[in-house]
C-alpha positions in Angstrom: 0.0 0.0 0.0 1.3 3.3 -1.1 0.8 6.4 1.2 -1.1 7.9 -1.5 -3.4 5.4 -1.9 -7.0 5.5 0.0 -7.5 2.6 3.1 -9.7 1.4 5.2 -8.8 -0.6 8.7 -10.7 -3.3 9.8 -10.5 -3.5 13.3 -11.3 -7.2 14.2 -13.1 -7.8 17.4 -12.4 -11.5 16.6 -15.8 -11.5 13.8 -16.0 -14.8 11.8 -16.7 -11.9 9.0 -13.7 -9.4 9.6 -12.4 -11.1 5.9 -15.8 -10.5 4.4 -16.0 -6.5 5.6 -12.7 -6.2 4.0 -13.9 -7.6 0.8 -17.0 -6.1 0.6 -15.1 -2.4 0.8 -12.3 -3.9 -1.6 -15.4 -4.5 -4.3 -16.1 -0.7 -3.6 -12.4 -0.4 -5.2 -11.0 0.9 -1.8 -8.2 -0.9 -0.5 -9.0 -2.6 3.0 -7.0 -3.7 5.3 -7.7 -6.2 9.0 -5.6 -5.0 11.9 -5.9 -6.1 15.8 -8.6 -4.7 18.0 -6.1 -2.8 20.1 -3.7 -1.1 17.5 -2.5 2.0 19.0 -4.0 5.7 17.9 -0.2 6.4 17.0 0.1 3.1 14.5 -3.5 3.9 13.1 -1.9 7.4 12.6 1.2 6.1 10.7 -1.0 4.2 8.5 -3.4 7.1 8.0 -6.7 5.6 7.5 -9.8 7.7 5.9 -11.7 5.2 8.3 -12.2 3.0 10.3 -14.8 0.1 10.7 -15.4 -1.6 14.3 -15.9 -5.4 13.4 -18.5 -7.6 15.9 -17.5 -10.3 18.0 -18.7 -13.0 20.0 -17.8 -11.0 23.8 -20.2 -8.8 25.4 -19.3 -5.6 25.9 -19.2 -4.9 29.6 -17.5 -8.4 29.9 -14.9 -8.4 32.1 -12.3 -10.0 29.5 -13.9 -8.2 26.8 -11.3 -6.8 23.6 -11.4 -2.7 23.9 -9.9 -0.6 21.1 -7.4 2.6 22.1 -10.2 4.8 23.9 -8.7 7.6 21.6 -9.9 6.4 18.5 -12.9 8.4 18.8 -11.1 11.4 19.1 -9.1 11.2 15.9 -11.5 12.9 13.7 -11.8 10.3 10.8 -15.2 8.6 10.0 -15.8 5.3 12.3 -18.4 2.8 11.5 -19.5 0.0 14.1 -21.0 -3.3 13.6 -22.8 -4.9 16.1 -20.1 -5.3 19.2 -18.3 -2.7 16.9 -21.8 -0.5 17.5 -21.8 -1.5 21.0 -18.5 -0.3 21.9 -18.6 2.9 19.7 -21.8 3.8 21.7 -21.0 2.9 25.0 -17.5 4.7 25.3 -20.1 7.8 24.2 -22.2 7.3 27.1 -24.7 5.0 26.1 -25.9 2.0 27.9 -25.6 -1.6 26.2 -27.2 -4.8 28.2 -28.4 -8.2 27.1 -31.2 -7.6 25.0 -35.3 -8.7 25.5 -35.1 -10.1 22.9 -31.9 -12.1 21.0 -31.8 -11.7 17.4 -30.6 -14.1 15.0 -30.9 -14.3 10.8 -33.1 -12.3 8.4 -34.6 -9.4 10.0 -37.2 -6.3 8.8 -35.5 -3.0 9.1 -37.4 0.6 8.7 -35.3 3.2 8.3 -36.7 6.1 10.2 -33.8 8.8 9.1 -32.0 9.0 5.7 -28.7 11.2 4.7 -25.6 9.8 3.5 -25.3 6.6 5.6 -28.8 5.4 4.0 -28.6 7.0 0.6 -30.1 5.2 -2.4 -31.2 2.2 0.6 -35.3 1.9 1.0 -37.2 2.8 3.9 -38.3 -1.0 4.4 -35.5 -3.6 3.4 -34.2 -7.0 4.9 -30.7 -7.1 7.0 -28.8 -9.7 8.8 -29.1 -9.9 12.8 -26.9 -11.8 14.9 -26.6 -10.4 18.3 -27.7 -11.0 22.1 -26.4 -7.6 23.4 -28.2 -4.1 21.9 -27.9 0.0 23.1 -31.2 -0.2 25.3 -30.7 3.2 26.2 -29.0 5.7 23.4 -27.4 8.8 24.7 -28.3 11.9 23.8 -25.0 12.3 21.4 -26.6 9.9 19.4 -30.0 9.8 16.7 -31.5 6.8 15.6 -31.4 5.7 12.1 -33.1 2.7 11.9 -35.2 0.1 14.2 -36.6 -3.4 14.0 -39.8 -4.5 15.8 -37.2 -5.6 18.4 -34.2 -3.4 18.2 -35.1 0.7 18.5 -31.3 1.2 17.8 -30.6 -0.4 14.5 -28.8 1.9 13.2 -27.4 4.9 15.0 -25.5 8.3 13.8 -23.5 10.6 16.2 -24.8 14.1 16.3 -21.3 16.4 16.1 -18.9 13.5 15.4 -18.7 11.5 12.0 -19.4 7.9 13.7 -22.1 5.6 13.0 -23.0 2.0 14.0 -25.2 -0.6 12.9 -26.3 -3.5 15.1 -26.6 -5.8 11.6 -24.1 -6.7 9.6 -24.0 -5.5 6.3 -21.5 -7.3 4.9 -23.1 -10.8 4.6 -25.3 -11.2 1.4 -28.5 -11.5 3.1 -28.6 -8.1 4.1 -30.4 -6.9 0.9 -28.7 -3.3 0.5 -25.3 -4.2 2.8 -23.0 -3.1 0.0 -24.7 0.5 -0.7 -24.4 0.7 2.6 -20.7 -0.1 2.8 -20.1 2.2 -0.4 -21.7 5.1 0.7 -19.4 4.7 4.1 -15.9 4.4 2.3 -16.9 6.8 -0.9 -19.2 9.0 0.6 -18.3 9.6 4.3 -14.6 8.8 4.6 -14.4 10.3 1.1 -12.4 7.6 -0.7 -12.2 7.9 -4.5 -12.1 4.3 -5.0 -9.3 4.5 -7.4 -8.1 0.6 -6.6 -8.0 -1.1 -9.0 -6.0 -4.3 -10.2 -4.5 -3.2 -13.1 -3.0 -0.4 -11.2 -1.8 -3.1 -8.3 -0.2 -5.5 -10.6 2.4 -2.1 -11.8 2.7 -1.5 -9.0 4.0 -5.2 -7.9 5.8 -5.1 -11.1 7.8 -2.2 -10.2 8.5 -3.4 -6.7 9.6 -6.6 -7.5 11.9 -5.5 -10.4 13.4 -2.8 -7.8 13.6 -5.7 -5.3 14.9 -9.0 -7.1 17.8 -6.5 -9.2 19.8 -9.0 -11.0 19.1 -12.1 -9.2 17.0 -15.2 -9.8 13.9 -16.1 -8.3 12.6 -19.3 -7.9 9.0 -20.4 -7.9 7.5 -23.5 -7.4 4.5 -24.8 -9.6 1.6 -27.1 -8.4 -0.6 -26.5 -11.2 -3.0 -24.3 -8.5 -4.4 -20.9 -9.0 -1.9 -18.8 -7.0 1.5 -20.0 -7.5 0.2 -20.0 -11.4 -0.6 -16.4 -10.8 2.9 -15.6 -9.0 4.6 -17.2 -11.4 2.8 -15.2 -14.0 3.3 -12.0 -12.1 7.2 -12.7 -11.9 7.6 -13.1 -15.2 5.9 -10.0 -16.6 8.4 -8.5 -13.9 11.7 -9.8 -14.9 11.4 -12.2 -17.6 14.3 -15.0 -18.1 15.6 -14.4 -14.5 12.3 -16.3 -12.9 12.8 -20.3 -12.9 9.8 -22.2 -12.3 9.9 -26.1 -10.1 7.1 -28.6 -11.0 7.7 -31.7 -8.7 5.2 -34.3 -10.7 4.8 -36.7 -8.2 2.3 -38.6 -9.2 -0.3 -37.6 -7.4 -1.8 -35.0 -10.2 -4.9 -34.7 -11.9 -5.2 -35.8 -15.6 -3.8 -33.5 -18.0 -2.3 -31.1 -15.1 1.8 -31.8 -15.5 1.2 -31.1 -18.9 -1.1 -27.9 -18.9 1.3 -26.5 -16.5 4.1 -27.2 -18.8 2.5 -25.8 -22.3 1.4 -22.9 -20.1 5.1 -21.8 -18.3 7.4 -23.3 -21.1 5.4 -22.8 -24.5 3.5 -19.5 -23.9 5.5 -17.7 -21.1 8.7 -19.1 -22.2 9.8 -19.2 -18.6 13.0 -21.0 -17.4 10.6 -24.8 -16.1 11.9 -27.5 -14.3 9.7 -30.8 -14.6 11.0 -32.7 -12.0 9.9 -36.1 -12.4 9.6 -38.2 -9.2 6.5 -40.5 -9.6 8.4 -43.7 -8.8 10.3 -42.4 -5.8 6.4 -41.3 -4.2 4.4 -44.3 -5.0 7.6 -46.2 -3.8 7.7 -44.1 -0.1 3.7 -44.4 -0.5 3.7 -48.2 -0.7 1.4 -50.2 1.6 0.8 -47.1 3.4 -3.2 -46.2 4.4 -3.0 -44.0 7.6 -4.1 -40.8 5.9 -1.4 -38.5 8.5 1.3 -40.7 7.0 0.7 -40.0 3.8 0.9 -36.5 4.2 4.0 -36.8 6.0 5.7 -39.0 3.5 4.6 -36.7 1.0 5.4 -33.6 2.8 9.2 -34.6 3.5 10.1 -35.9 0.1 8.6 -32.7 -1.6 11.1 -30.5 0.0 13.7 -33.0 -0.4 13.0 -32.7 -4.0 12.4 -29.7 -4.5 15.7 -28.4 -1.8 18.0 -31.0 -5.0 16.6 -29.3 -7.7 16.9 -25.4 -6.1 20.4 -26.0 -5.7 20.7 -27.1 -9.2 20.0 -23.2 -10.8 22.5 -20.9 -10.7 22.2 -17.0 -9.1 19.2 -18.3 -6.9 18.6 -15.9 -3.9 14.8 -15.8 -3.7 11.9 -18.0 -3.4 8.0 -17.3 -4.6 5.2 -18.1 -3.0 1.4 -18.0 -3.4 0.4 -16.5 0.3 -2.9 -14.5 0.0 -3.9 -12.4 2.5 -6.1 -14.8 4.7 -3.4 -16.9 5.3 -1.3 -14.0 6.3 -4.4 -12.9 9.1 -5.0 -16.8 10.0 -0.8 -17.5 10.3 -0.6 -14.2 12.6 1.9 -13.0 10.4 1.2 -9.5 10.2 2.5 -7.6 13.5 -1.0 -5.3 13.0 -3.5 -7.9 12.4 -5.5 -9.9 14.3 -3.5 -11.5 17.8 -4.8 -14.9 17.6 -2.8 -17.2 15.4 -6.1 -19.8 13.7 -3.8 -22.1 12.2 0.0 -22.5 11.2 0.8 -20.4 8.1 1.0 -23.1 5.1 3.8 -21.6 2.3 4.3 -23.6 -1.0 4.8 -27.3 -0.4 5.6 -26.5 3.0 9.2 -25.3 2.0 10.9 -25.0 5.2 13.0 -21.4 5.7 16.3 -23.2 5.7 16.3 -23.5 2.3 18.4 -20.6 2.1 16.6 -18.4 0.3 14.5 -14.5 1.0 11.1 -15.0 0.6 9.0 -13.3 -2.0 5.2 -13.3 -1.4 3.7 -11.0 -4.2 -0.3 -11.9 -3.6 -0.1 -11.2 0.2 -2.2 -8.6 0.0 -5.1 -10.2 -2.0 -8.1 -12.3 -1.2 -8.5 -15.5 -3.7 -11.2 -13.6 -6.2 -8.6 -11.0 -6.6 -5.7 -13.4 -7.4 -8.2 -15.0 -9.9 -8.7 -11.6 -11.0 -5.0 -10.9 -11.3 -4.4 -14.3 -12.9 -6.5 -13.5 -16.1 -5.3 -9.9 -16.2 -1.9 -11.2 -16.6 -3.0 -13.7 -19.8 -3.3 -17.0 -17.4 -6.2 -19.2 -19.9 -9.9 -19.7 -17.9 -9.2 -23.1 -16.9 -6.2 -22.8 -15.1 -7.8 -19.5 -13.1 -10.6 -21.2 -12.4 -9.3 -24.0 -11.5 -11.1 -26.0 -8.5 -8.7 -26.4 -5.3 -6.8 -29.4 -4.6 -4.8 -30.2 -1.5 -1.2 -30.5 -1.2 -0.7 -34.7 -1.1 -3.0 -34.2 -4.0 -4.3 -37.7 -5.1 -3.3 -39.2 -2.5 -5.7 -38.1 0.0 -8.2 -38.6 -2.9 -7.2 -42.3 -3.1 -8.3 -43.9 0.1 -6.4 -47.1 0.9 -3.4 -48.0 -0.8 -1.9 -45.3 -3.0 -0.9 -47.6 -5.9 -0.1 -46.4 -9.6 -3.5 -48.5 -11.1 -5.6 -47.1 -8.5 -4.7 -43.8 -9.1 -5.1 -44.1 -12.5 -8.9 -45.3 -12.3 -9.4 -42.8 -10.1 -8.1 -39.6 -12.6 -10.2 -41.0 -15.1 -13.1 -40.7 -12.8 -12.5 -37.7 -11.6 -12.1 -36.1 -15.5 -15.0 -37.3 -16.5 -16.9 -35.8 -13.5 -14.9 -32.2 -14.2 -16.1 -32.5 -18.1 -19.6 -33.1 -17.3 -19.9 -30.4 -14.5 -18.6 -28.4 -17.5 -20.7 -29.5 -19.8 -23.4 -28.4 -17.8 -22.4 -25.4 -16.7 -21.8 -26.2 -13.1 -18.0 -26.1 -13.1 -17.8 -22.2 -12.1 -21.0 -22.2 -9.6 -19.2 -25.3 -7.8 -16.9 -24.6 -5.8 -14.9 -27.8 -5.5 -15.7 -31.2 -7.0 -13.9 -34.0 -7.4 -14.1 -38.0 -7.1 -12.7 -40.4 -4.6 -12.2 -43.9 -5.0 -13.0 -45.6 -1.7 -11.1 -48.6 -0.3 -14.0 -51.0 -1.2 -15.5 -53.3 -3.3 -19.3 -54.2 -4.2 -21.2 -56.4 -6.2 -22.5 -55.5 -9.5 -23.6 -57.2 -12.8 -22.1 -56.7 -16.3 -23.6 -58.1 -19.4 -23.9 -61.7 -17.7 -20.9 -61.7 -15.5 -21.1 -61.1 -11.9 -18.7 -58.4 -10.9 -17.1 -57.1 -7.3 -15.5 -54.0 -7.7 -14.2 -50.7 -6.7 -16.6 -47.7 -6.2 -16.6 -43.9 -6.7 -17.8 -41.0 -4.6 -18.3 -37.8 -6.2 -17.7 -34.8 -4.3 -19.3 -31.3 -5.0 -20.0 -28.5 -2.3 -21.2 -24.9 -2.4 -19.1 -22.3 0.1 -18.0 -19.0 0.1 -14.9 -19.2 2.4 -14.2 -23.1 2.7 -14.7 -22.7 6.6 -18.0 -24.3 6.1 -19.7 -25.9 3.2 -22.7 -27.5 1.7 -23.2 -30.3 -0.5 -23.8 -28.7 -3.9 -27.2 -29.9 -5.6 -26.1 -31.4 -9.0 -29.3 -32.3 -10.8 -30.5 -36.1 -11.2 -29.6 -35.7 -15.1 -26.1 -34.8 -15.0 -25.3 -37.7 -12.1 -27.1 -40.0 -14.2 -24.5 -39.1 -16.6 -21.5 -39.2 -14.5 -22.2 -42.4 -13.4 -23.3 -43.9 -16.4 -19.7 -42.5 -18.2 -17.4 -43.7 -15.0 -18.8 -47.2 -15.3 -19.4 -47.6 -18.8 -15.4 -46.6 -19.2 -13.6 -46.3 -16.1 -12.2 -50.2 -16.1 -12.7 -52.0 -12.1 -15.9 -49.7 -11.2 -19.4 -50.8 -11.0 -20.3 -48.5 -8.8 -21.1 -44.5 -8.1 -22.4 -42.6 -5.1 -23.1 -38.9 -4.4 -21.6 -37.5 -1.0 -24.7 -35.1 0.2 -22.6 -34.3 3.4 -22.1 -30.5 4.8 -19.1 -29.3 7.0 -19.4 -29.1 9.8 -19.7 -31.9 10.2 -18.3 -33.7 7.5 -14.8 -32.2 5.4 -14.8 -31.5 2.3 -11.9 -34.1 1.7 -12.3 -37.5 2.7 -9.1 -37.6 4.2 
């Protein structure tokens, strides 16, 4: 982020939807950025926010533990917006009172708004939002004016009389609030004043410039997996320097069908970049043999990866930094920005799991970005549709796919299924609405009946789910007609299957992988 450049801070009260706040003012062209709860006035100064938005939270308020911001953001003189706790906490440290409320609300909610002006411009006087709170403002101070109410909530929405902070006890930045984004936009354009000049062609000169000022003379090394972001950093790196990025694709023998060779006519034939195709199919499904314990497998698959990978880095000449495909959740999840959020969700997963011993300065390009922004990025930069749109798969790739025995036949019945269920999702039309979907060949057999011969063999799940942040998912509702012909194709040409089921299981409390 340059200092010239508009921003927003998140400040994240520990809300499952801090991320979506941030993307929801990012679609408003405004860059947005997460930070902790309790970043000091001086830091907030330093970055030099137009605003500030006060994410919820699950605490209450007057808890005794509760997460408090710097009491002096409300005297910096910059537009603050509150959301629920945020609302709560923006009120309260103005005198009003906040308590558990008569009435808990939770989901779709009528709200009338009972005062317009620039908060509620262009938004209708009846509308639906999105409640989820225990705690309201029962009893609004006199620095304050109501904006909207529900049939249980007289403080919906509240505006402060001589300062330039509002709150709203819904959240708008969850779809089902039916005007959530007008309401966002008219925050960050209209109140804080933001021009909303960000925009992805000017980020990716940007990068360019930074990276070529960065990287000088030296080489940087990426390593390909066939997935969306390193594909885009790779992509990004060479439209910065050209011949001096060198690309690594370990094919271990754990890909999808077609996907060593995609990555190869994409890097080598239309990039021209410097590609190393490892291959090390034999060494995996030799480690892999007889092995079923799914944690095993990753772990086998984990350490000879970076052993790989570690021989061939050492192989190129002038090598002094590596590429990696971090977006910006991981960065917030990993606690690996001193500003954002305190609590560290999960361990921050680089490329591969490439250890920092390998000796080389790190280079993460997309750190910055949410996943719709890389995908954005990728087809700016001339990356074709299918490889930017390319469903996730997980880092053991197959082999996690493959339940049982990870055996060279077996994998290859189970790529053919799984192509076959990718072409017909196409065919359909499906591909880009779903999420993820994919096949899985479970570790048993059943009985089935060919021509006149009695058959026992394996069987295929297919896998399809519906999500907008992977935290939680549902099963995705394929119709009847297109499983009838995914089935009908896997066991009319997938040799050793008779059999196909449809996994209709949501997570929680089921995963979207099978292993």
């Amino acid at each position: 982020m340059r200092e010239d450049e508009d921003v927003i801070l998140v400040l994240d009260f520990g809300s499952q939807t801090a991320q979506l706040i941030a993307r929801r003012v990012r679609e408003q062209h405004v860059f947005c950025q997460i930070v902790r709860h309790d970043l000091t006035v001086d830091r907030i100064r330093e970055l030099n926010p137009r605003g500030l938005i006060l994410s919820g939270g699950p605490a209450s308020v007057y808890g005794e533990n509760s997460p408090q911001p710097d009491p002096a953001i409300f005297d910096l003189e910059i537009p603050i917006l509150g959301i629920c706790y945020g609302m709560q906490l923006a009120c309260r440290s103005q005198g009003s009172e906040v308590s558990p409320g008569l009435h808990r609300e939770f989901g779709r909610t009528a709200c009338h708004v009972v005062e317009g002006g620039d908060l509620f411009a262009g938004v209708p006087e009846e509308s639906i939002v999105w409640m989820s709170h225990g705690d309201q403002v029962q009893d609004l101070s006199d620095h304050f004016t109501a904006l909207a109410t529900t049939d249980t909530c007289p403080f919906a929405a509240v505006k402060h009389h001589t300062r330039e902070i509002y709150g709203l006890q819904f959240h708008p930045e969850v779809t089902h609030t039916e005007h959530g984004g007008t309401l966002l936009g008219n925050f960050v354009r209209t109140i804080c004043g933001c021009t909303g000049g960000w925009r992805m062609s000017e980020f990716i000169q940007r990068e360019v410039e930074l990276l070529r000022e960065r990287v000088g003379n030296n080489r940087v090394i990426c390593g390909l997996s066939g997935g969306v972001d390193s594909s885009v950093v790779a992509a990004l790196l060479y439209e910065a320097i050209g011949s001096q990025l060198s690309c690594i694709l370990v094919d271990n023998g754990l890909l999808r069908a077609g996907e060593a060779e995609s990555v190869v006519t994409c890097f080598q034939d239309h990039f021209k970049t410097d590609l190393h195709v490892v291959r090390a199919e034999e060494l995996f499904l030799k480690e892999l043999a007889g092995v079923t314990d799914p944690q095993r497998k990753r772990k086998i698959i984990g350490k000879l990866f970076i052993d790989v990978f570690r021989k061939e880095a050492e192989s190129i000449p002038d090598a002094k930094f590596l590429a990696q495909g971090t977006l910006y959740p991981d960065v917030i999840e990993s606690g690996a920005d001193p500003d954002g959020p305190a609590a560290t969700i999960k361990a921050h997963h680089n490329v591969g799991g490439l250890p920092a011993e390998l000796g080389f300065e790190l280079i993460e390009p997309l750190r910055d970005l949410f996943k719709d922004e890389v995908r954005t990025m990728g087809l700016e930069l001339g990356l074709p549709e299918e490889m930017v749109w390319r469903h996730p798969f997980p880092g053991p790739g197959l082999a996690v796919r493959c339940l049982g025995e990870v055996r060279k036949e077996r994998l290859e019945t189970l790529r053919e299924a799984d192509a076959i269920v990718i072409d017909e999702l196409t065919k359909a039309g499906l591909y880009r609405e779903i999420r993820q979907a994919f096949a899985v060949l479970l570790p048993v057999q059943s009985v089935g009946v060919m021509g006149d011969d009695r058959t026992y063999d394996d069987v295929i799940a297919v896998r399809a789910v519906a999500t907008d942040d992977f935290m939680t998912a549902d099963w995705f509702h394929v119709p009847y007609e297109v499983l009838g012909r995914i089935s009908t194709r896997i066991i009319n040409n997938v040799r050793g299957v008779n059999r196909v089921t449809y996994d209709i299981s949501s997570k929680p409390p089921s995963t979207i992988e099978w292993e």
